[in-house]
C-alpha positions as CSV (number, residue, x, y, z in Angstrom):
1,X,-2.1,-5.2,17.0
2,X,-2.6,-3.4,13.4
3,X,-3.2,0.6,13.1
4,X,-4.1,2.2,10.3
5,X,-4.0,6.0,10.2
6,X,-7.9,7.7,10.0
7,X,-8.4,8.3,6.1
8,X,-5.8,5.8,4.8
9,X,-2.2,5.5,5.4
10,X,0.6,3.2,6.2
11,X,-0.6,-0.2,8.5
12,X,1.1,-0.3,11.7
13,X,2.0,-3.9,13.1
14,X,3.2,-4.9,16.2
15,X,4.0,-8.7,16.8
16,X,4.1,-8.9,20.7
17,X,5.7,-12.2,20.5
18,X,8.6,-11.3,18.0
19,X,9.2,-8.0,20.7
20,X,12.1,-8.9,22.6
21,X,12.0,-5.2,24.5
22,X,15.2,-3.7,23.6
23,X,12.8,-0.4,23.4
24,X,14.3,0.9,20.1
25,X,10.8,1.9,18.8
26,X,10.0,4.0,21.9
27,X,13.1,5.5,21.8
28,X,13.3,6.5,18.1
29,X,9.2,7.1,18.0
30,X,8.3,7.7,21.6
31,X,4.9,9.5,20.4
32,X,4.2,6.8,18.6
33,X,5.0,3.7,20.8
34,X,5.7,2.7,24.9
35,X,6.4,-0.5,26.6
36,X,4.1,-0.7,29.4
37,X,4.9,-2.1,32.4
38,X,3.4,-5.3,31.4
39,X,6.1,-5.6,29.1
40,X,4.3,-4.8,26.1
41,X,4.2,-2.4,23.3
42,X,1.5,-0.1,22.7
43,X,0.4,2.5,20.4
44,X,-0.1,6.3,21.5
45,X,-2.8,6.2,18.6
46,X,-4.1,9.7,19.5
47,X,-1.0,11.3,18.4
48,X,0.0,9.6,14.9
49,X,0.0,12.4,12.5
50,X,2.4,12.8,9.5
51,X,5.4,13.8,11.5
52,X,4.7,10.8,13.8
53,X,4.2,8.3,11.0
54,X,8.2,9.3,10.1
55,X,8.8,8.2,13.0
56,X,7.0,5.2,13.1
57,X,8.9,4.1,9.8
58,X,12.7,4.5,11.4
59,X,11.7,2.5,14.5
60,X,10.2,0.1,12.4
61,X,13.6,-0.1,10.2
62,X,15.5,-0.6,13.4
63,X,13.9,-2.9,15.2
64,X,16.4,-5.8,15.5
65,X,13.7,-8.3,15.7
66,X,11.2,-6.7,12.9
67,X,8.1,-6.8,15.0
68,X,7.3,-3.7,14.0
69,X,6.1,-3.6,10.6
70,X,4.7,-1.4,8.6
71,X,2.4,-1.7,5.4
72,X,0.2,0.4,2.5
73,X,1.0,3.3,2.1
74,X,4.0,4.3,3.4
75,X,4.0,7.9,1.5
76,X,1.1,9.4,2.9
């Protein structure tokens, strides 16, 4: 499920089958991401911004099973 921010940007990846829901990434970003009740992890897409996409970036580097990903670029 790839993001990219309007006019450029980082790439945001989520790998639904690499999420094992330990919920790090809603709880580090939770603007950014929420596991539904489906057990799956969406994007709040309406509300990435540049303070968001900071976030984005620590749940990404503290997801123990790396299914969030992020790509491009990361510095704006």
């Amino acid at each position: 499920m790839p993001f990219r921010l309007p006019g450029g940007g980082p790439r945001i990846s989520v790998d639904n089958d690499r999420c094992e829901l330990y919920g790090i990434c809603a709880m580090e970003a939770p603007d950014v991401f929420d596991l539904g009740q489906d057990g799956r992890l969406r994007f709040h897409t309406r509300l990435l911004d540049e303070t968001t996409i900071e976030q984005a970036k620590m749940a990404a580097r503290c997801c123990p099973m790396q299914a969030v990903v992020m790509r491009g670029d990361l510095d704006g």
